[in-house]
C-alpha positions as CSV (number, residue, x, y, z in Angstrom):
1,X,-37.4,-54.6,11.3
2,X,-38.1,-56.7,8.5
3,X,-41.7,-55.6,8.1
4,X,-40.7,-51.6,8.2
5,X,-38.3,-52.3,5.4
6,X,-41.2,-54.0,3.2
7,X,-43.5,-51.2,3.9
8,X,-40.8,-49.1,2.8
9,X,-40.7,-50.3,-0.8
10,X,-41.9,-49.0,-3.7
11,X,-41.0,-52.1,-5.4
12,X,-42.0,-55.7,-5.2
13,X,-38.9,-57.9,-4.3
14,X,-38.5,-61.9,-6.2
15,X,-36.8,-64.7,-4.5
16,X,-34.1,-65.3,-7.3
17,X,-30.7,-66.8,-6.5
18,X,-28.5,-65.9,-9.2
19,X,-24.4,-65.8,-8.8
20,X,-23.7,-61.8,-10.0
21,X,-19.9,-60.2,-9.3
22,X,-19.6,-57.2,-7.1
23,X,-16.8,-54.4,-7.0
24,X,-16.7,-52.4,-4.4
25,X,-15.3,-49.0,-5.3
26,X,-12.5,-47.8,-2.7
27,X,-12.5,-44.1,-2.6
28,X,-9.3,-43.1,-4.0
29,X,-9.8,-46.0,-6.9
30,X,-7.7,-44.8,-9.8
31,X,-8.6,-48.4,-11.5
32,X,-10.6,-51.6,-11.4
33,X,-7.1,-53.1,-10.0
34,X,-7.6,-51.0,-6.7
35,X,-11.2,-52.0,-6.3
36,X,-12.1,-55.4,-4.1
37,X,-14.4,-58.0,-6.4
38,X,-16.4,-60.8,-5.1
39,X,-18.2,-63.3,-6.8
40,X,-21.5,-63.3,-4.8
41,X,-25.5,-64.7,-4.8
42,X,-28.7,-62.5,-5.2
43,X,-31.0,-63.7,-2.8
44,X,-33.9,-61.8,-4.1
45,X,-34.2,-58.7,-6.5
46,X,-36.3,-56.1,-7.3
47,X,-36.5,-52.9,-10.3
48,X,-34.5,-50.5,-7.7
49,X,-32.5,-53.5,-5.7
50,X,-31.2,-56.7,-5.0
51,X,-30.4,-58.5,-1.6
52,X,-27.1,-60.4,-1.7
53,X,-25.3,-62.7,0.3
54,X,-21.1,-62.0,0.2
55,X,-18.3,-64.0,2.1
56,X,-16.6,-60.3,3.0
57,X,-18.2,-57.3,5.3
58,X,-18.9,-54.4,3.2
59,X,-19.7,-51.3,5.0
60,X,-22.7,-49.8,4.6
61,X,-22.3,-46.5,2.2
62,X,-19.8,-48.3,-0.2
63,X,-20.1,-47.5,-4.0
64,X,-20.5,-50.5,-5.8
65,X,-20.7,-51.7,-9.5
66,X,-22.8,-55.4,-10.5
67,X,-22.1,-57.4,-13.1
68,X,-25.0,-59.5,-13.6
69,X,-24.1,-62.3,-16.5
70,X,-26.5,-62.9,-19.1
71,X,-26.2,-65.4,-22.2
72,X,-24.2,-67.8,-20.3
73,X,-21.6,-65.6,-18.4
74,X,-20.7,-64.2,-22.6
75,X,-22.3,-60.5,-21.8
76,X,-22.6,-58.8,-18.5
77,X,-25.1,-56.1,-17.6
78,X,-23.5,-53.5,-15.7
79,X,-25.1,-51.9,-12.9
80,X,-24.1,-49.1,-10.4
81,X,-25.6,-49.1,-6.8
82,X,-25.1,-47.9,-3.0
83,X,-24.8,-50.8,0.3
84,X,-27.9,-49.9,1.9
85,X,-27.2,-51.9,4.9
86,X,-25.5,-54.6,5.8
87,X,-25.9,-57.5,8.2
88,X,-24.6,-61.0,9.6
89,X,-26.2,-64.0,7.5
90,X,-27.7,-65.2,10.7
91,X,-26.6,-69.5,11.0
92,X,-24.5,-69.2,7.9
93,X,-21.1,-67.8,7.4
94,X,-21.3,-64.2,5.7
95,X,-23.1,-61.6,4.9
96,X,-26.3,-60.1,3.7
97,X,-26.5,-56.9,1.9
98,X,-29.3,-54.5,0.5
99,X,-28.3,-52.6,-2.5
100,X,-30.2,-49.8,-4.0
101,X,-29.5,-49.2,-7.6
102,X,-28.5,-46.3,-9.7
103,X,-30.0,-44.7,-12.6
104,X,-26.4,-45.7,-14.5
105,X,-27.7,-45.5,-18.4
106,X,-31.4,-46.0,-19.5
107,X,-30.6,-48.5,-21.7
108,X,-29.3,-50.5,-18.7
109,X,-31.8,-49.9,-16.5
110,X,-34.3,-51.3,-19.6
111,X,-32.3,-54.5,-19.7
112,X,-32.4,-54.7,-15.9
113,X,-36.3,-54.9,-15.8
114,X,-36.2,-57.1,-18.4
115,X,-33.7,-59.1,-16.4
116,X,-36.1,-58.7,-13.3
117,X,-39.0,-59.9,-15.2
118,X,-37.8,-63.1,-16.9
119,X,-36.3,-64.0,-13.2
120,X,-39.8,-63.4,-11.2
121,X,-41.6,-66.2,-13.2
């Protein structure tokens, strides 16, 4: 399964373990207050996506918006993105998700690649 998934990819993925927030977006959220946040870990990223590991099931479909802190948790970059899938961590408590990303601003999505290339080396 693994191997279909890479040969799906347009993009190469990095191993980069970086803690990012997550807020998944209930569907009749009216505010950030009805939303569920979790304070999660990429396991590896991409241009178009990240892998994560989260304490909580998330189902697969959920909206979701990343906040990945930069300068020392003072700014976050703030992404949009879909749960691709979604899968037990294995040996370890939680979870693993795929997220794809969306096109949110362009100005983001710059910063993102930058993001993704300063992580990769």
């Amino acid at each position: 399964m693994a191997y279909e998934q890479n040969n799906r990819r347009k993009h190469p993925r990095f191993s980069v373990e970086k803690a990012i927030y997550l807020e998944v977006v209930s569907r009749n959220s009216r505010s950030e207050a009805d939303n569920t946040i979790f304070l999660c870990n990429t396991l590896d990223i991409s241009v178009a996506g990240l892998r994560i590991w989260v304490q909580e099931p998330v189902a697969e479909g959920s909206k979701v918006n990343i906040a990945v802190p930069e300068d020392e948790w003072k700014e976050n970059l703030e992404l949009a993105g879909k749960v691709m899938w979604s899968r037990e961590a294995g040996d370890q408590p939680g979870f693993w998700l795929g997220l794809e990303l969306d096109d949110t601003t362009h100005e983001n999505m710059e910063r993102w690649f930058k993001v993704v290339q300063r992580l990769k080396q």
